[in-house]
VMD Tcl script that builds the backbone (N, CA, C; Angstrom):
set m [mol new atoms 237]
animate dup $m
set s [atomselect $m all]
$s set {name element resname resid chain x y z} {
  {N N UNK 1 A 97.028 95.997 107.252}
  {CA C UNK 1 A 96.888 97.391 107.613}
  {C C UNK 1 A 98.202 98.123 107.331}
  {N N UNK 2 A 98.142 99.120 106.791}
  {CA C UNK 2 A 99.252 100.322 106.598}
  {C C UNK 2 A 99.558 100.824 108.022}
  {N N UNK 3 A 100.848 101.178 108.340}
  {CA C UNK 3 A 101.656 102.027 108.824}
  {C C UNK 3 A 101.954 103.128 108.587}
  {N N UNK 4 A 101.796 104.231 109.744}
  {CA C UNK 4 A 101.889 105.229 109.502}
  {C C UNK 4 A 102.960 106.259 110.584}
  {N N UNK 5 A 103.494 107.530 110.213}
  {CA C UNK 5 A 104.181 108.351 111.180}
  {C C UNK 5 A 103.236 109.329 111.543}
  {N N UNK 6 A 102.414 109.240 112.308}
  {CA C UNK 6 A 101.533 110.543 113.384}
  {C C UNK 6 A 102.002 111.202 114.083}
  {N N UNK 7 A 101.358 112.616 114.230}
  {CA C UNK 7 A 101.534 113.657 115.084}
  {C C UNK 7 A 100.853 113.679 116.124}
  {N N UNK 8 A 101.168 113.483 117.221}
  {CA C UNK 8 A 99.936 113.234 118.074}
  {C C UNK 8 A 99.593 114.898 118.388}
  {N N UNK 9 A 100.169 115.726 118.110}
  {CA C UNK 9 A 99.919 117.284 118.184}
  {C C UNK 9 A 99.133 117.799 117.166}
  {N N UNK 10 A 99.324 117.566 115.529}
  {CA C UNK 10 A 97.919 118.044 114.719}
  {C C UNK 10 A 97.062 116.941 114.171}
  {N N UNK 11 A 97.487 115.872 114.563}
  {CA C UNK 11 A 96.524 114.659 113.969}
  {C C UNK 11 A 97.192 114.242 112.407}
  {N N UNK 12 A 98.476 114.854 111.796}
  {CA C UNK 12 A 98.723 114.557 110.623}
  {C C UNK 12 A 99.427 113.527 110.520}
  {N N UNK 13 A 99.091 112.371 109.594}
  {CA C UNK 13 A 99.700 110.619 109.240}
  {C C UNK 13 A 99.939 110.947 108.115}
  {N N UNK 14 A 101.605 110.342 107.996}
  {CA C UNK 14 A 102.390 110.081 106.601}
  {C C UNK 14 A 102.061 108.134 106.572}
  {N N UNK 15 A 102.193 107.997 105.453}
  {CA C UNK 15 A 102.000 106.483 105.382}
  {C C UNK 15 A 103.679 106.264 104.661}
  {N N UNK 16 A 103.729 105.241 105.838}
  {CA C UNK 16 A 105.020 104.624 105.736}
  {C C UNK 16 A 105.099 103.440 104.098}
  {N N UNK 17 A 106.138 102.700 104.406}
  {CA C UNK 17 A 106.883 101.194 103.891}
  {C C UNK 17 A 105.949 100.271 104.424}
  {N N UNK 18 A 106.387 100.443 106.055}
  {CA C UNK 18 A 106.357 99.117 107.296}
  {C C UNK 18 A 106.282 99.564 108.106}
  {N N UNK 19 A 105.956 98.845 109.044}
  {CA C UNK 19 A 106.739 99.357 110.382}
  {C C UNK 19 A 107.880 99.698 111.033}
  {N N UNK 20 A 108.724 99.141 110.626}
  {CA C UNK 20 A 110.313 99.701 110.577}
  {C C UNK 20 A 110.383 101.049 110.334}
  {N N UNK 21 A 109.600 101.312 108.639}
  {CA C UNK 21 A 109.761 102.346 108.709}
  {C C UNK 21 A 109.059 103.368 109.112}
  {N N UNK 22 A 107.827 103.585 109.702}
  {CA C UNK 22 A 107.500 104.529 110.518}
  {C C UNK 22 A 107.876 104.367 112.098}
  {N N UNK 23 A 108.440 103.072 112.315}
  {CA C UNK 23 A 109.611 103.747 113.600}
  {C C UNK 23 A 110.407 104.287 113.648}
  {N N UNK 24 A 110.899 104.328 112.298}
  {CA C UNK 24 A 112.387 105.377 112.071}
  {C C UNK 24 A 111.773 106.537 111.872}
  {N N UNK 25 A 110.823 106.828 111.027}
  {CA C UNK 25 A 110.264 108.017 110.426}
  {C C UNK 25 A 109.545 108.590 111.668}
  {N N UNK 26 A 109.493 108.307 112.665}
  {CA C UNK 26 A 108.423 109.159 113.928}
  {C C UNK 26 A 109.517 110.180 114.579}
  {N N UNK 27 A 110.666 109.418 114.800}
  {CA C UNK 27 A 112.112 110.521 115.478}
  {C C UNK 27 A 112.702 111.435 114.704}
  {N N UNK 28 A 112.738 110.876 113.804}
  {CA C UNK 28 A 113.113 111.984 112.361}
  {C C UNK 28 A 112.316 112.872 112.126}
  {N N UNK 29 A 111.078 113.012 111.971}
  {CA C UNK 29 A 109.792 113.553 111.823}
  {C C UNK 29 A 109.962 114.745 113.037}
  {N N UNK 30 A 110.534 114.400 114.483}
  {CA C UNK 30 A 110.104 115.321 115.789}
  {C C UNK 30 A 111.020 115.812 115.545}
  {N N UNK 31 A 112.124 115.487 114.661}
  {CA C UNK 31 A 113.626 116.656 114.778}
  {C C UNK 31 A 113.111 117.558 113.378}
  {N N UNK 32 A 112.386 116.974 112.471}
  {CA C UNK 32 A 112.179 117.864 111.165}
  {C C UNK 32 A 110.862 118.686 111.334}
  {N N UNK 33 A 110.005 118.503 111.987}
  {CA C UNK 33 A 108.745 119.128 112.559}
  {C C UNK 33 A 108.536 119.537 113.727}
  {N N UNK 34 A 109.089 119.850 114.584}
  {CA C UNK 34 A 109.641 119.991 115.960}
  {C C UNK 34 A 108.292 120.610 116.654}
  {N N UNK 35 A 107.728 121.703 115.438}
  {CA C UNK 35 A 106.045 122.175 116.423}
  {C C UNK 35 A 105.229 120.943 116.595}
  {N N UNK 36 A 104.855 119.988 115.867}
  {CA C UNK 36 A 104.254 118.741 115.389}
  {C C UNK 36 A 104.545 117.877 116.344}
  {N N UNK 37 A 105.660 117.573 116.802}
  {CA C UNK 37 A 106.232 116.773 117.982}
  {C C UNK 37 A 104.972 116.005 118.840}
  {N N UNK 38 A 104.858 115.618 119.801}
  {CA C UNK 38 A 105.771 114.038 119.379}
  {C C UNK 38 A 104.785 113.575 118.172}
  {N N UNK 39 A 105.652 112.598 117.182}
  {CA C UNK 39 A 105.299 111.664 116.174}
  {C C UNK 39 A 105.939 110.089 116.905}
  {N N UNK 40 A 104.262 109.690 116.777}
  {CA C UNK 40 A 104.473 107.966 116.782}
  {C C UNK 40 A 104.341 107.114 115.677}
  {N N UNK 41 A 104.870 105.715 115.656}
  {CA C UNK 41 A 104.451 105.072 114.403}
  {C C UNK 41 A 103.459 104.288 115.016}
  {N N UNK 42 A 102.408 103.872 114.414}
  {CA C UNK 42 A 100.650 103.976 114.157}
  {C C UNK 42 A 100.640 102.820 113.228}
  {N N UNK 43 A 98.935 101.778 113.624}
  {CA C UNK 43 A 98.697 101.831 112.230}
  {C C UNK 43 A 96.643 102.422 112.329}
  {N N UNK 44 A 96.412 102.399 111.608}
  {CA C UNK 44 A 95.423 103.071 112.024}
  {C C UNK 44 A 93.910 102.041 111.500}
  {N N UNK 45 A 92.778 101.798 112.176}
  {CA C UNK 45 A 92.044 100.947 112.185}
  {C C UNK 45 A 90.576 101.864 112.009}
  {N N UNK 46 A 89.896 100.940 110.946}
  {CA C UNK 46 A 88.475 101.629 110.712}
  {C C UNK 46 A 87.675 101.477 112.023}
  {N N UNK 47 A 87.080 102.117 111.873}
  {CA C UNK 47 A 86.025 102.756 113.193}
  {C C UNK 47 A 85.098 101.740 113.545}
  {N N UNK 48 A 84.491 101.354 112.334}
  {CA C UNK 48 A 83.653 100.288 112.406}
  {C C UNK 48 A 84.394 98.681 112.910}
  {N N UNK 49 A 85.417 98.654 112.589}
  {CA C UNK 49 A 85.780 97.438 113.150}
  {C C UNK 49 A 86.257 97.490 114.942}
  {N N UNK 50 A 86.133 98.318 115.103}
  {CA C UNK 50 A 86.378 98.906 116.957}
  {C C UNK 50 A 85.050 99.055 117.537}
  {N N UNK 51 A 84.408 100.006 116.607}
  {CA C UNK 51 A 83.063 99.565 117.478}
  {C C UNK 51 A 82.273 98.194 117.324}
  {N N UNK 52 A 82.468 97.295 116.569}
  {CA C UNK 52 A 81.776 96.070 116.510}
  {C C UNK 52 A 82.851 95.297 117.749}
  {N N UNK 53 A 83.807 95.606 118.134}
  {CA C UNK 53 A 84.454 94.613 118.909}
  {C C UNK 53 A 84.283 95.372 120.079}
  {N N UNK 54 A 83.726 96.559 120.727}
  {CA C UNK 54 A 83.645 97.005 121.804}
  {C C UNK 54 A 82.465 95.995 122.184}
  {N N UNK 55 A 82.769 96.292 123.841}
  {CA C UNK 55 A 81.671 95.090 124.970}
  {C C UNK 55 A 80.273 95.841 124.612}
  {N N UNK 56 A 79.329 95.407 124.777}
  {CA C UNK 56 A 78.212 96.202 125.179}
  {C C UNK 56 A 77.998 97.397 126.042}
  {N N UNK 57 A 78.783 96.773 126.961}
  {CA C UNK 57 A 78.610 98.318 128.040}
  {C C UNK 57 A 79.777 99.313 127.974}
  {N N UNK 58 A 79.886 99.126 126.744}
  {CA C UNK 58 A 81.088 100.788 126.202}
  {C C UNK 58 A 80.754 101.383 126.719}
  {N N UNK 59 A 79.291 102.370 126.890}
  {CA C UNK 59 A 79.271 103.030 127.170}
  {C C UNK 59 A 78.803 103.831 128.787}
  {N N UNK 60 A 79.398 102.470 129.547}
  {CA C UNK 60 A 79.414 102.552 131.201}
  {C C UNK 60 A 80.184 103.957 131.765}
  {N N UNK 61 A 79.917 104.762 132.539}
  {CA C UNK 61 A 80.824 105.851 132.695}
  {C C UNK 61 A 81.443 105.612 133.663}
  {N N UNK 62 A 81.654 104.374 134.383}
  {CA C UNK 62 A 82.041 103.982 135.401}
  {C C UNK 62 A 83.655 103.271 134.531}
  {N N UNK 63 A 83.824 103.256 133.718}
  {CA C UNK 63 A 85.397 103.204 133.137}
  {C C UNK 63 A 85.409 104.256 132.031}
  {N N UNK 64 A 86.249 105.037 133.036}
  {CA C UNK 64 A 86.358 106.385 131.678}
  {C C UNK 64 A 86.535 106.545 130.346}
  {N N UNK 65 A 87.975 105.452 130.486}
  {CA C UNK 65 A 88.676 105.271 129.204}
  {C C UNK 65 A 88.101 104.816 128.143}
  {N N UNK 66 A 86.975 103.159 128.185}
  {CA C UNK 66 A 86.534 102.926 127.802}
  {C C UNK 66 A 85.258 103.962 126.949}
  {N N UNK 67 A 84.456 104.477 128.108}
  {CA C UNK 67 A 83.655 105.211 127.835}
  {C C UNK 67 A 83.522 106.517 126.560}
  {N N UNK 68 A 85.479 107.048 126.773}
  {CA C UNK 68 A 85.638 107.845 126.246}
  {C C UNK 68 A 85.643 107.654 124.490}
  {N N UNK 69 A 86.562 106.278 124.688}
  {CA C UNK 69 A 86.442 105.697 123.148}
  {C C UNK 69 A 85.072 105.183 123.149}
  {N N UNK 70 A 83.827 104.884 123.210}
  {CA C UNK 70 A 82.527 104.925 123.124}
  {C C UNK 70 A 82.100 106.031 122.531}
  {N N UNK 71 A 82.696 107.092 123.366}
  {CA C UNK 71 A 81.789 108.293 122.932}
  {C C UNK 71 A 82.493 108.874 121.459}
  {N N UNK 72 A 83.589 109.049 121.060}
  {CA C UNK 72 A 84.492 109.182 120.106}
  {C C UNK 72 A 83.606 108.707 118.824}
  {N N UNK 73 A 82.976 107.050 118.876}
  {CA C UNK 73 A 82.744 106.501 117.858}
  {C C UNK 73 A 81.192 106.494 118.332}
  {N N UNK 74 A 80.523 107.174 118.723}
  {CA C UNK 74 A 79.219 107.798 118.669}
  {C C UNK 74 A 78.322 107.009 119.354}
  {N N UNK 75 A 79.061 106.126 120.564}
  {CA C UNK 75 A 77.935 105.102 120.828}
  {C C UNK 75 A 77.527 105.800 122.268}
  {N N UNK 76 A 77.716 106.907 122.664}
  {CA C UNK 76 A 76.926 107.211 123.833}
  {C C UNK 76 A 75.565 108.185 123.603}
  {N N UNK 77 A 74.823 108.037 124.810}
  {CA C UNK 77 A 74.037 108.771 124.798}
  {C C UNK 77 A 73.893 110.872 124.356}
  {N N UNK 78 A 75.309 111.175 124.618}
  {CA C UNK 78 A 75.405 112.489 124.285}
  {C C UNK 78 A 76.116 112.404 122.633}
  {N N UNK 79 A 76.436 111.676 122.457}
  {CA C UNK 79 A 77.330 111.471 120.784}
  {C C UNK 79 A 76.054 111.948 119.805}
}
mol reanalyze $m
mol bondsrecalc $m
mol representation Tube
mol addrep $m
């Protein structure tokens, strides 16, 4: 999987080297993009391989978090 520097403010990923280097590139990134702020280094995973490894009861609303990434990747009843 590639590495990347994200914005967790517009959703925009630069694709790094490594990981090294989008740990360097995420602090650099919040001083050179400062509206964009914070940037983490990421790597980023197809959808389909998250929802095949979610439990069955993803979509329990009785764990939010879970639930929430359920609903994200379309496995709830309102998706």
């Amino acid at each position: 999987m590639h590495w990347y520097a994200l914005s967790q403010t517009t959703g925009m990923a630069t694709l790094c080297a490594s990981e090294q280097d989008a740990r360097r590139e995420a602090p650099a990134y919040d001083r050179l993009y400062p509206r964009a702020a914070p940037h983490i280094a990421t790597q980023l995973v197809p959808a389909d391989l998250v929802r095949a490894a979610l439990p069955v009861n993803a979509a329990d609303p009785e764990d939010p978090e879970l639930y929430r990434l359920a609903e994200l990747l379309g496995m709830t009843p309102n998706a």
